[in-house]
N, CA and C atoms as an extended XYZ file, in Angstrom:
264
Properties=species:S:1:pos:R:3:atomname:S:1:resname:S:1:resid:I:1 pbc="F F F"
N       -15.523       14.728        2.761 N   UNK     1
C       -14.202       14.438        2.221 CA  UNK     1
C       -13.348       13.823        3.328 C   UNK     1
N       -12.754       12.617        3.165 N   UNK     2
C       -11.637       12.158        4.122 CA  UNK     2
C       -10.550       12.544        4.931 C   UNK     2
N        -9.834       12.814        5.874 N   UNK     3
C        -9.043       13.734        6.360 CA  UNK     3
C        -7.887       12.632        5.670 C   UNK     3
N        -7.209       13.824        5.444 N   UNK     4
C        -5.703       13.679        4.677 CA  UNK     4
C        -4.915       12.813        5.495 C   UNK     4
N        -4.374       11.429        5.463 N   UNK     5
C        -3.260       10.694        6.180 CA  UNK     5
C        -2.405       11.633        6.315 C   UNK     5
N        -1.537       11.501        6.853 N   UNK     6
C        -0.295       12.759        6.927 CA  UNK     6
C         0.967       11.148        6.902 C   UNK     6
N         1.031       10.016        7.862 N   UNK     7
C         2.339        9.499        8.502 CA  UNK     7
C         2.276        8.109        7.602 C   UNK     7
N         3.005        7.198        8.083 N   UNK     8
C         2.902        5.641        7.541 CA  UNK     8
C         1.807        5.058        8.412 C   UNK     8
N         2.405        5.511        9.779 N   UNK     9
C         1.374        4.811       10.782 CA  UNK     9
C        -0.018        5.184       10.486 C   UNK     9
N        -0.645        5.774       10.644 N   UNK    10
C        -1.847        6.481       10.311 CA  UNK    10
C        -2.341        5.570        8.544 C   UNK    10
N        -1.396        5.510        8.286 N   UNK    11
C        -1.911        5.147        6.334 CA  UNK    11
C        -2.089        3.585        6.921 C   UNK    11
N        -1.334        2.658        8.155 N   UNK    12
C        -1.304        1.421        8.326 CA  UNK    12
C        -2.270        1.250        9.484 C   UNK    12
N        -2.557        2.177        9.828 N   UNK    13
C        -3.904        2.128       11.151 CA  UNK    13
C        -5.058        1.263       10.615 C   UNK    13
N        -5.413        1.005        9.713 N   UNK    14
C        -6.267        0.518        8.459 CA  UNK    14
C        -6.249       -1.123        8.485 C   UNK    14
N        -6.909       -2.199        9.378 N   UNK    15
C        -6.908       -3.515        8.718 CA  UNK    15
C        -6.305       -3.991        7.801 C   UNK    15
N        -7.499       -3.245        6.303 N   UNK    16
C        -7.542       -3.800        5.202 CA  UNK    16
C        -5.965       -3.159        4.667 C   UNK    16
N        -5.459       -1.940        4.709 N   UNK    17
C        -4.485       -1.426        3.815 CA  UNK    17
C        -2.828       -2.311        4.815 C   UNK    17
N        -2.667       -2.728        5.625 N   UNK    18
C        -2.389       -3.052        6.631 CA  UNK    18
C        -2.628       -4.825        5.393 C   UNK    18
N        -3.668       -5.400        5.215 N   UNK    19
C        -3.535       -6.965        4.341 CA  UNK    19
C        -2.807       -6.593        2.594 C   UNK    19
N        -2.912       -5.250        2.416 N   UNK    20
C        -2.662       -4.688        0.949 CA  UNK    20
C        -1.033       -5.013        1.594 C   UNK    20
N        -0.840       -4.282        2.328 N   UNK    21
C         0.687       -4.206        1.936 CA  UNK    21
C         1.193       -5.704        2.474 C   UNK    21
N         0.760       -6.276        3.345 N   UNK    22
C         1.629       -7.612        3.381 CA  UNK    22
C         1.257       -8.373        2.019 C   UNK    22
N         0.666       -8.617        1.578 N   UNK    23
C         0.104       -9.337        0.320 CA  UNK    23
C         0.335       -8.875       -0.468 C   UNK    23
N         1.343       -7.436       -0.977 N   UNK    24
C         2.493       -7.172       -2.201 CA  UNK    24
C         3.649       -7.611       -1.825 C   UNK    24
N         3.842       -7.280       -0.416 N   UNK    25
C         5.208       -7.765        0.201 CA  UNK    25
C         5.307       -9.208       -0.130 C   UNK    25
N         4.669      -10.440       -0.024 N   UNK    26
C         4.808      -11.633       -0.432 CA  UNK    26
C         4.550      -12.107       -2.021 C   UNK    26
N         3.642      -10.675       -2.663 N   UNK    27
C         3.268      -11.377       -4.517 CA  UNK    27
C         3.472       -9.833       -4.977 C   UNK    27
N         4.649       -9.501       -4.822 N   UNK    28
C         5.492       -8.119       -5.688 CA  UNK    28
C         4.660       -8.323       -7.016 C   UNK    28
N         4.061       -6.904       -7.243 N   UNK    29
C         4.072       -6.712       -8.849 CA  UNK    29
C         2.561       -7.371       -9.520 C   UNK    29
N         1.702       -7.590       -8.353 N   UNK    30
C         0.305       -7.958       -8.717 CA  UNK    30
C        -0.610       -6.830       -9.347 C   UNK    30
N        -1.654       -7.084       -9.567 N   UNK    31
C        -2.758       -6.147      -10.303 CA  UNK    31
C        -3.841       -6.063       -9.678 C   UNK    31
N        -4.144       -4.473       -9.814 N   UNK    32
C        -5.707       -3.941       -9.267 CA  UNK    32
C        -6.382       -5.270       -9.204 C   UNK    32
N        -6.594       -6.315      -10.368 N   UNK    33
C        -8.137       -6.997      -10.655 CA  UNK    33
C        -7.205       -8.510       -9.536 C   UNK    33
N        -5.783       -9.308       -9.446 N   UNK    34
C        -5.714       -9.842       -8.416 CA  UNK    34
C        -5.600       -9.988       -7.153 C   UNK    34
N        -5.551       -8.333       -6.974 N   UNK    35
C        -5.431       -7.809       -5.062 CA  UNK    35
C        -6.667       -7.781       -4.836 C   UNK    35
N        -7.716       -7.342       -5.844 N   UNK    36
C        -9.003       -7.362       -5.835 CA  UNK    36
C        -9.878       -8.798       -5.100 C   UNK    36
N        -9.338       -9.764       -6.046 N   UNK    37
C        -9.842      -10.902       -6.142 CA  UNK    37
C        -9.086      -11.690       -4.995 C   UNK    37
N        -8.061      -11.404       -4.316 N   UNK    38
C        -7.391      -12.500       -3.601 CA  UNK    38
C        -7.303      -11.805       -2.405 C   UNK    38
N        -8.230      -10.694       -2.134 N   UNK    39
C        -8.575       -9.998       -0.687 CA  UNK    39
C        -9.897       -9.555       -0.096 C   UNK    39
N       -10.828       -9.985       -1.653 N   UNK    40
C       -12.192       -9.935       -1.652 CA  UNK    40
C       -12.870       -8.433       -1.188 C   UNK    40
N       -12.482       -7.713       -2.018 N   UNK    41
C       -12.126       -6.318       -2.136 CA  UNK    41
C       -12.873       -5.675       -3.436 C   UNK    41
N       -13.748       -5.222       -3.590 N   UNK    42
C       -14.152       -4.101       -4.392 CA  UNK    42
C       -13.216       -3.315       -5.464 C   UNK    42
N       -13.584       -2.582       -6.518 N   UNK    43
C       -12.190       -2.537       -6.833 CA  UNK    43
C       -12.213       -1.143       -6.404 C   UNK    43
N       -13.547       -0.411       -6.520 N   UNK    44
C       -13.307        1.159       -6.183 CA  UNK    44
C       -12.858        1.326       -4.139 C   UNK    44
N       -13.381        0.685       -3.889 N   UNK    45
C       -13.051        0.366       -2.448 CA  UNK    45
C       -10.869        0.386       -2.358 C   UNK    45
N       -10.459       -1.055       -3.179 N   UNK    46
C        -9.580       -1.188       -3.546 CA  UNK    46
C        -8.314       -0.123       -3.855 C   UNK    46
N        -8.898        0.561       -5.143 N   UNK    47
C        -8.483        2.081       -5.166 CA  UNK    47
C        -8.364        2.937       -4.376 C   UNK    47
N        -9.031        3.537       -3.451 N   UNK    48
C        -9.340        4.222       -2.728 CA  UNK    48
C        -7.744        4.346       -1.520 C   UNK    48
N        -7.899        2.183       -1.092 N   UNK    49
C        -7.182        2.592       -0.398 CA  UNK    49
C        -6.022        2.589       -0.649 C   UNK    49
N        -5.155        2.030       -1.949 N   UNK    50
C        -3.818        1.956       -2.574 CA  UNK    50
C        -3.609        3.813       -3.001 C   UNK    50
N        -4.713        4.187       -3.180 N   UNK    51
C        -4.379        5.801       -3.030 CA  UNK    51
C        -3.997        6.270       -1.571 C   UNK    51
N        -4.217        6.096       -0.688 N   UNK    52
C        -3.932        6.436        0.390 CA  UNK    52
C        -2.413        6.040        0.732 C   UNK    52
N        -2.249        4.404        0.665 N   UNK    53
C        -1.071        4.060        0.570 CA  UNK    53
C         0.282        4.477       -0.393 C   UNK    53
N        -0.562        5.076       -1.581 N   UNK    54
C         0.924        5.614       -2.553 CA  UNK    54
C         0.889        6.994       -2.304 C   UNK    54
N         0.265        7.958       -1.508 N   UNK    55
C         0.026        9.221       -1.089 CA  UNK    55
C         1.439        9.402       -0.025 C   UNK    55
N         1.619        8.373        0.655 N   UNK    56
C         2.797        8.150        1.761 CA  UNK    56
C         3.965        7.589        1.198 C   UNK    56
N         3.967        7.306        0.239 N   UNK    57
C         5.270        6.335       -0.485 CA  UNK    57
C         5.160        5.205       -0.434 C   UNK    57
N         4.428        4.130        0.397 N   UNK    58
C         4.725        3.081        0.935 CA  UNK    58
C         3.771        1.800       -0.554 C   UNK    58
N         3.406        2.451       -0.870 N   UNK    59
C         3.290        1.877       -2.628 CA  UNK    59
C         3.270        2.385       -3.636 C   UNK    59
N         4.236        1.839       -4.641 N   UNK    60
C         4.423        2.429       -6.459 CA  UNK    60
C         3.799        1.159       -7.043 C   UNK    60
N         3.821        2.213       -8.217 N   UNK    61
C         3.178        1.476       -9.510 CA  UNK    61
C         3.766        1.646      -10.385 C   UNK    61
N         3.810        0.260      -11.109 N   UNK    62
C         4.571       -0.081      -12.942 CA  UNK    62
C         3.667       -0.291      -13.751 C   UNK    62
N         3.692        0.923      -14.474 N   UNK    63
C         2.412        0.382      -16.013 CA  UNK    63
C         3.207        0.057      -16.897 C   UNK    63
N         2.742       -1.051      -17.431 N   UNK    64
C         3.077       -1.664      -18.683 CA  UNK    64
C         1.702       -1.857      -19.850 C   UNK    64
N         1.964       -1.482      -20.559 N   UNK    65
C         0.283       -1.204      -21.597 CA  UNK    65
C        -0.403       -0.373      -20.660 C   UNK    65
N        -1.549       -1.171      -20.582 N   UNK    66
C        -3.073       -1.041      -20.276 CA  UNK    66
C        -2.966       -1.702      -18.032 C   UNK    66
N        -1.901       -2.365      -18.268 N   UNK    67
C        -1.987       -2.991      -16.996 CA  UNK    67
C        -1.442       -2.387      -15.827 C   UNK    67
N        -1.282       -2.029      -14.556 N   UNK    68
C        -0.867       -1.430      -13.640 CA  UNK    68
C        -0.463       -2.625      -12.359 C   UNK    68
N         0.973       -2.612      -12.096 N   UNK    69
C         1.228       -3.935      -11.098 CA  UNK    69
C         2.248       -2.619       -9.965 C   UNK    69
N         1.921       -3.552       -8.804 N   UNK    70
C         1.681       -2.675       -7.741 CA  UNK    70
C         3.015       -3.314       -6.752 C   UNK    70
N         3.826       -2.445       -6.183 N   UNK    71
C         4.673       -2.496       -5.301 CA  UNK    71
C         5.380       -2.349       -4.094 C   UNK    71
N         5.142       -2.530       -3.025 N   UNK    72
C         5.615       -2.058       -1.519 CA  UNK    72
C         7.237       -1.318       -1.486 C   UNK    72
N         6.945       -0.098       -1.307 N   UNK    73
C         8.268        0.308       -1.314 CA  UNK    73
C         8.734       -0.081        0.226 C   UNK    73
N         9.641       -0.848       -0.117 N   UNK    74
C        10.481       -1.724        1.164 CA  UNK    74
C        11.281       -0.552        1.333 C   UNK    74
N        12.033        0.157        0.756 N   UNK    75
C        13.083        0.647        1.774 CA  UNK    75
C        12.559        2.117        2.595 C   UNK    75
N        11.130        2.816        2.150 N   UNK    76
C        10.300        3.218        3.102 CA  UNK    76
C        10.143        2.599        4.544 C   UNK    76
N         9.802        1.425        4.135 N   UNK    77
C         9.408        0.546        5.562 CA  UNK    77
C        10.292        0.549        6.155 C   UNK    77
N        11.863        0.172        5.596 N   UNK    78
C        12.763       -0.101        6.522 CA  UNK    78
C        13.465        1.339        7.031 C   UNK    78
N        13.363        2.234        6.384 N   UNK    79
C        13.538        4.215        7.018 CA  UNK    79
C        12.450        4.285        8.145 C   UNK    79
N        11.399        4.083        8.103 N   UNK    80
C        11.062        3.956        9.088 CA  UNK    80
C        10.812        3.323       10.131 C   UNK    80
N        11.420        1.596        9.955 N   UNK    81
C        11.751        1.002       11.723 CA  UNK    81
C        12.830        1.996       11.990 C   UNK    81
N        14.000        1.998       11.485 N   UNK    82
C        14.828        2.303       11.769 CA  UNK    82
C        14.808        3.745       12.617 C   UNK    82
N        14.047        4.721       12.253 N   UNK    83
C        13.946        5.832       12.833 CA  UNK    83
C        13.009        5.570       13.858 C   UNK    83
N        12.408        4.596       14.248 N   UNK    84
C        11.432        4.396       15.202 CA  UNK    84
C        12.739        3.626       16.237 C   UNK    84
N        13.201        3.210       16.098 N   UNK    85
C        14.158        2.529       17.012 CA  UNK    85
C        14.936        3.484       17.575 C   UNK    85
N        15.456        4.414       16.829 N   UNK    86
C        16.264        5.143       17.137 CA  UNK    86
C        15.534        6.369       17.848 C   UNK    86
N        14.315        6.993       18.033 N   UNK    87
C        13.602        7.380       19.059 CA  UNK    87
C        12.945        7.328       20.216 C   UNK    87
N        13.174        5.412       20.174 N   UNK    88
C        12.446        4.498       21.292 CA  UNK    88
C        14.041        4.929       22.437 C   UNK    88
């Protein structure tokens, strides 16, 4: 079994989850099957790691029907420069 992320950093230590989130950050509101396809990504692979990433906050999801489109919570990101600055 995987050891539990606990931080952001740790969830962004990751290459691939690390190309997930810049590539919502630029196409807000995409789908499992085009993050899939436009990162050359598996989809259970895929899953795996957008679970990791929405485990920390740093991605939500909007279902509409049957479809699931995927989102970078920005003001996560920006709580945490900000508290990183302010400890530096």
């Amino acid at each position: 079994m995987p050891r539990k992320i606990l931080s952001i950093s740790e969830a962004l230590a990751s290459p691939i989850r690390r190309q997930i989130v810049l590539y919502l950050l630029e196409n807000p509101g995409s789908s499992f099957n085009k993050l899939s396809r436009r990162l050359n990504i598996g989809l259970g692979n895929l899953y795996s790691h957008i679970l990791i990433l929405s485990r920390v906050g740093l991605i939500r999801f909007k279902k509409s029907g049957c479809r699931t489109f995927l989102y970078v919570n920005t003001n996560l990101l920006i709580n945490n420069k900000n508290s990183k600055k302010h400890y530096s």
